[in-house]
C-alpha positions as CSV (number, residue, x, y, z in Angstrom):
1,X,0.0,0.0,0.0
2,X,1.2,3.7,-0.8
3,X,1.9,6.2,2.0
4,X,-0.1,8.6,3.2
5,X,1.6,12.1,3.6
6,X,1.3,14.2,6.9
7,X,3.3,17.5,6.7
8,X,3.6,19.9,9.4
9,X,3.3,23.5,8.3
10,X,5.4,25.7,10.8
11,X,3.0,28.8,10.6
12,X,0.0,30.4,9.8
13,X,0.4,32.1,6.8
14,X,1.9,31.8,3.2
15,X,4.9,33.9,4.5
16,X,6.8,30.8,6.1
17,X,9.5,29.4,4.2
18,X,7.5,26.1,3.6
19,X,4.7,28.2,1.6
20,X,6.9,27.4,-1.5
21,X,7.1,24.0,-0.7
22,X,3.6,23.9,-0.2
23,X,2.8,25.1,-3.7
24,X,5.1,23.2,-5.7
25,X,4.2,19.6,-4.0
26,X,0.9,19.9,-2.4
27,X,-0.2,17.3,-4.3
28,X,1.3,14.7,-2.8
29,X,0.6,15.7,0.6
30,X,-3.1,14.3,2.2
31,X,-2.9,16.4,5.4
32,X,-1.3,19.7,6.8
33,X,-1.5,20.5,10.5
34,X,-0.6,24.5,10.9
35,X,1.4,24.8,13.7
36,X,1.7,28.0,16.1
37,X,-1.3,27.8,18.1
38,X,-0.4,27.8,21.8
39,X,-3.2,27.6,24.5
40,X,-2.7,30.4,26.6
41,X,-2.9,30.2,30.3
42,X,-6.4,31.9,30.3
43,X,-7.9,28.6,28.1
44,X,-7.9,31.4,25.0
45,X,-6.1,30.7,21.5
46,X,-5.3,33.9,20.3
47,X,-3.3,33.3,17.2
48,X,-5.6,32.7,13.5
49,X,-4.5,30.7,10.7
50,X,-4.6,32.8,7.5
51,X,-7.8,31.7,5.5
52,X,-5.9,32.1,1.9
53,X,-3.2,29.1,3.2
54,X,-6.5,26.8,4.0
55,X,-8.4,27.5,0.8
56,X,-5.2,27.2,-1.4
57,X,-4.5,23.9,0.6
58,X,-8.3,22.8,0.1
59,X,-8.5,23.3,-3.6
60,X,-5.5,20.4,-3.5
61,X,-7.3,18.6,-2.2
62,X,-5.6,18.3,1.4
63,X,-7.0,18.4,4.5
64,X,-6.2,21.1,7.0
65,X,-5.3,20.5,10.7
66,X,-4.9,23.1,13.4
67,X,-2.1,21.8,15.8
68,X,-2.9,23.0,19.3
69,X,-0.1,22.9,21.6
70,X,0.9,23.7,25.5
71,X,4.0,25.6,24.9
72,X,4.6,28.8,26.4
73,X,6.0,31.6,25.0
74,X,9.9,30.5,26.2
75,X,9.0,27.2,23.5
76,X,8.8,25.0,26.3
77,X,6.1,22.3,27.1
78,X,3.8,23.8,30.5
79,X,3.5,20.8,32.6
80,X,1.1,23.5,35.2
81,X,-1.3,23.8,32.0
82,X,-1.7,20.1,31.6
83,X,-2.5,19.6,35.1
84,X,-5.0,22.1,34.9
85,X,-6.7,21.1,31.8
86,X,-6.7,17.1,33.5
87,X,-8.5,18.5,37.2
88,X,-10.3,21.7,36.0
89,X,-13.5,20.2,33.9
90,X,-14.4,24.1,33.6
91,X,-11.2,24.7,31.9
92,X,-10.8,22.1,29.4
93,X,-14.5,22.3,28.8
94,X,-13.5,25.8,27.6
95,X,-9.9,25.2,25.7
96,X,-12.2,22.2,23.9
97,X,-15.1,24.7,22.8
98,X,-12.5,27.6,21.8
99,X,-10.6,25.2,19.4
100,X,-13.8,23.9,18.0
101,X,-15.0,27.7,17.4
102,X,-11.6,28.4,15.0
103,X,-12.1,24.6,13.7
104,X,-15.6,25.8,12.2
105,X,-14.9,29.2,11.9
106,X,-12.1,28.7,9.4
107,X,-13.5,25.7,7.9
108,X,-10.6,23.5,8.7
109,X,-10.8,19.0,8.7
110,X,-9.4,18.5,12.5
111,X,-7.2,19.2,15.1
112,X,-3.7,17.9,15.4
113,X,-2.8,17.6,19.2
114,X,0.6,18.4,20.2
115,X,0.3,18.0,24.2
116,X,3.4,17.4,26.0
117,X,5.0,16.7,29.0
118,X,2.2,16.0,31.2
119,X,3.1,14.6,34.9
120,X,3.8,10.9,34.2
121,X,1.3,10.1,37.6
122,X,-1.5,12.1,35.9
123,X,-1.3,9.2,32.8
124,X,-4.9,7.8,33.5
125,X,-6.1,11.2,33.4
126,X,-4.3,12.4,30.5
127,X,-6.0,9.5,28.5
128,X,-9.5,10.7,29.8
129,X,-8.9,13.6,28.4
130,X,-7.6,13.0,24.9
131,X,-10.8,10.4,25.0
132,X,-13.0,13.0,25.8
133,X,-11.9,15.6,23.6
134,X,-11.6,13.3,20.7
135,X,-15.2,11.9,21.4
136,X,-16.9,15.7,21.2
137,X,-14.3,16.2,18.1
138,X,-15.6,13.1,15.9
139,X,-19.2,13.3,17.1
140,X,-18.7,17.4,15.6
141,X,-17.2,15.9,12.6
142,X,-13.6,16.7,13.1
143,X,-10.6,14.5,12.4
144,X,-8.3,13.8,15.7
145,X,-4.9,13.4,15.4
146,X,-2.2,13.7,18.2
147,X,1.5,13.5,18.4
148,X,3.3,10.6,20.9
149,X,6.9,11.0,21.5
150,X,8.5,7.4,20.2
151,X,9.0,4.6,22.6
152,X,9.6,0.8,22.8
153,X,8.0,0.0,26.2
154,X,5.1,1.2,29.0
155,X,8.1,3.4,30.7
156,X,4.9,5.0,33.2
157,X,7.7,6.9,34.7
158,X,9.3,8.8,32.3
159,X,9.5,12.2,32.9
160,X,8.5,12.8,29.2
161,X,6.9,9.8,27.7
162,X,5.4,8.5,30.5
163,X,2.2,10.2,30.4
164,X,1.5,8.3,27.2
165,X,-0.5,5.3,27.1
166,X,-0.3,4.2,23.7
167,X,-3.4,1.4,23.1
168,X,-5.8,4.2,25.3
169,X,-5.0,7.0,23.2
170,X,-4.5,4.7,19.8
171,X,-7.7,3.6,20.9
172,X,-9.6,7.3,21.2
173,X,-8.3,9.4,18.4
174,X,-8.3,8.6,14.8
175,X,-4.4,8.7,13.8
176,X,-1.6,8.7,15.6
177,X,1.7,10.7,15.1
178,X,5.1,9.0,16.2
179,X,7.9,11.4,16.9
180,X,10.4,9.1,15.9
181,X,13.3,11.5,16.0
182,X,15.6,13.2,18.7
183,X,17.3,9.8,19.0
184,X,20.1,12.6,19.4
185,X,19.7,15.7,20.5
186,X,21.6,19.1,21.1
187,X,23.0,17.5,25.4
188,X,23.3,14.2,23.6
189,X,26.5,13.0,22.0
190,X,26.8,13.2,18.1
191,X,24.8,11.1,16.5
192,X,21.5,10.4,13.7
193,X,18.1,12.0,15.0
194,X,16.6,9.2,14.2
195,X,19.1,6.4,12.8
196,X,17.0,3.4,11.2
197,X,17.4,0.4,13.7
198,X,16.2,3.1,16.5
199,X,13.6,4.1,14.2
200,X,12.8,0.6,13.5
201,X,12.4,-0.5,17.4
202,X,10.1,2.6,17.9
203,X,7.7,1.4,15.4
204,X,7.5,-2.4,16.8
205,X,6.2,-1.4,19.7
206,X,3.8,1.2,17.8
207,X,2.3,-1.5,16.2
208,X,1.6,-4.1,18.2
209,X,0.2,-1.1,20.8
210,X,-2.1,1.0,18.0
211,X,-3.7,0.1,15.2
212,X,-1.5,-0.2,12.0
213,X,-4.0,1.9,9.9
214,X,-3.9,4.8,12.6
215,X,0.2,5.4,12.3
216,X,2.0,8.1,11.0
217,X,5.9,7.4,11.4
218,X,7.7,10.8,12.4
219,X,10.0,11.6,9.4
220,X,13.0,14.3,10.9
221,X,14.2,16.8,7.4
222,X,16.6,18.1,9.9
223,X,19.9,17.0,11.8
224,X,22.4,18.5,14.6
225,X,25.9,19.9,14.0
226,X,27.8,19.7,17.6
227,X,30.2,21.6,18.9
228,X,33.1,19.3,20.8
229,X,32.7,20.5,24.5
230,X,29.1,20.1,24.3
231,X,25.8,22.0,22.3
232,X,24.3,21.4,19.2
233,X,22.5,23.7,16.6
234,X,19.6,22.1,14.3
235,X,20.6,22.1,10.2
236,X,18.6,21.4,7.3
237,X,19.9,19.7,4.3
238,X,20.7,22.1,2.0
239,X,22.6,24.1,5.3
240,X,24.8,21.3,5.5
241,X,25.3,20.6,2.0
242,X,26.8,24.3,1.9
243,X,28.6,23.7,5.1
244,X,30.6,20.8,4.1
245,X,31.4,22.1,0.7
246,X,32.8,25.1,2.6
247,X,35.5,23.5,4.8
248,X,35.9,20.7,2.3
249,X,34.7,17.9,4.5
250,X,34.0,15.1,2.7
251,X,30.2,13.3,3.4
252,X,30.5,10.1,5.0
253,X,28.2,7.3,5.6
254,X,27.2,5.6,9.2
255,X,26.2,2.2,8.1
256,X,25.0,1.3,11.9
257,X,22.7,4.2,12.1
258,X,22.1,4.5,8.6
259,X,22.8,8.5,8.4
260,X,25.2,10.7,6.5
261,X,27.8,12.9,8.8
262,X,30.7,14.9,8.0
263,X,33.3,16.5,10.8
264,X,34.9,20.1,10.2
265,X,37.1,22.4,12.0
266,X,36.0,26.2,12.4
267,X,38.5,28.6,14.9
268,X,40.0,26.1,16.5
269,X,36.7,24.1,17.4
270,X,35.6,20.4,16.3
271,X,32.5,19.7,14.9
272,X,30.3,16.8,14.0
273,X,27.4,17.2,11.7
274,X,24.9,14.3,11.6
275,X,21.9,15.1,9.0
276,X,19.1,13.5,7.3
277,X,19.2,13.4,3.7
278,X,18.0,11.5,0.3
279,X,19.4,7.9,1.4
280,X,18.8,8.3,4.8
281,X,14.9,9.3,3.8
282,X,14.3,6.7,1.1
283,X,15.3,4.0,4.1
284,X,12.8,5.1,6.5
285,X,10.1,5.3,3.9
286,X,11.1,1.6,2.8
287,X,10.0,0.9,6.3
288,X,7.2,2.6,6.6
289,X,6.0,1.0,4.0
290,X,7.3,-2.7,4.8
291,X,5.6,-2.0,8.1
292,X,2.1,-2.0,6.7
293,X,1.7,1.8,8.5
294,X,-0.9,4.7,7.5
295,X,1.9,6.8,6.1
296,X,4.9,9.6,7.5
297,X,4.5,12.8,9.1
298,X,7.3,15.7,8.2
299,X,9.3,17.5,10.7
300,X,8.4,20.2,9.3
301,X,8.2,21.9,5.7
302,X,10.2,25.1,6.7
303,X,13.3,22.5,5.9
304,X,12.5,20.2,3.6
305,X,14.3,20.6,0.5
306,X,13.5,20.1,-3.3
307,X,15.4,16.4,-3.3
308,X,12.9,15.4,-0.1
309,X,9.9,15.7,-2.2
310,X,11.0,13.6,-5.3
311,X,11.9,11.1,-3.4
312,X,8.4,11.1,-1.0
313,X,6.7,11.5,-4.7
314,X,7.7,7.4,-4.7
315,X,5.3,6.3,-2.0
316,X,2.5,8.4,-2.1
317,X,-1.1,7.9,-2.7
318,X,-2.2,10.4,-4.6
């Protein structure tokens, strides 16, 4: 079976940098979730999605999500507004209805939710939530989506995935969104976002927790270059292309984790570039589709680059 294509649109308007992307390859995407729209602590959203990027998405024939997250305005995940939204009945009652209003108002197909970082003991009550929301959602006609950071076991007491109960919420919403990627991140050592036998273990336990025809396997367009002595800076493709060519570092080839790095020197500093690219892609779509999956979700169209898209083009449905 082809792929379904889920591509995260980071903004609201056709001024982002994925806007061009959007034009050029809509075609093959099935849904786009706009992301930007925080819940503030007062239960309001206050940011709108621009009504030309929906209808211009619509007459491709993709539907349009609204992702709804609880970051604050430092870009971090509130773990106070979760607790409030799983004991306050009031004020989820009133988050629920003010992302419905926008839902109808600008005539969009769902809601992606993009709730993090909830207290790992307040698990049971996260899933009564996301059941609750998603039952008012589908019975007003609304797709439900939500994003799950990657695991490959119950791990209740994980500060960040613990929260997560995969078969209750696989079980409630109507597709599911794995974050397979920060494998390696910016405290971590070097190493692939999401190499392919990580990747791979992630999506075992997906599956045999949610239903197959629910997934969507998190595809990274990004990678890390870190500094020796510690931090990391997120890269695109096309920035590392132009970074290696630079300092003449030749592209190399991790066969364990299936990625493409390079290492360069700049004043007097080390650096180690690990980044997704065309091979790297093409093996995680193989298995997606080997795994009998719904289809990928893209981290995020702001990156992506022209060489992504021909080679997504492959597995698509449309």
């Amino acid at each position: 079976m082809p792929l379904n294509v889920f591509a995260f649109y980071n903004g609201l308007n056709e001024h982002a940098r994925g806007y061009p992307y959007l034009k050029r390859y809509g075609k093959i995407i099935n849904q786009l979730a706009l992301f930007q729209i925080p819940i503030q602590i007062n239960g309001t959203l206050t940011e709108r999605p621009s009504r030309r990027l929906i209808n211009e998405a619509h007459a491709m024939g993709i539907k349009v999500l609204l992702t709804v997250s609880n970051l604050t305005p430092q870009g971090k995940f509130s773990t106070p507004l979760m607790g409030r939204l799983l004991r306050d009945q009031d004020f989820a009652n009133l988050v629920w209805q003010n992302i419905k209003n926008i839902l109808v108002e600008y005539q969009l197909d769902g809601v992606n939710l993009d709730l993090e970082k909830a207290a790992p003991a307040d698990r049971s009550l996260f899933s009564q939530l996301i059941q609750t929301w998603s039952t008012l959602f589908q019975q007003a006609n609304f797709l439900v989506t939500i994003d799950v950071p990657a695991k490959s076991s119950v791990d209740p007491l994980d500060v960040w995935k613990g929260s997560f109960d995969y078969p209750a919420i696989g079980q409630a919403v109507d597709e599911v969104i794995i974050m397979t990627y920060e494998e390696h991140w910016p405290a971590s050592p070097p190493g692939s976002v999401a190499s392919l036998p990580w990747v791979t273990e992630m999506l075992n336990y997906a599956v045999a927790t949610i239903p197959r025809q629910k997934i969507y396997m998190g595809i990274p367009l990004y990678g890390y270059d870190w500094a020796a002595g510690g931090g990391a800076k997120a890269i695109g493709y096309n920035r590392a292309i132009e970074l290696a060519r630079r300092h003449g570092a030749p592209l190399q080839w991790d066969p364990i984790q299936h990625s493409t790095y390079f290492r360069y020197g700049t004043m007097g500093v080390h650096h180690t570039v690990y980044f997704e690219d065309p091979r790297s892609l093409k093996e995680k779509l193989d298995l997606a589709l080997s795994m009998g999956i719904r289809g990928v979700a893209l981290w995020e169209m702001n990156i992506s680059y022209p060489q992504a898209w021909e080679v997504i083009q492959n597995y698509v449905v449309r």
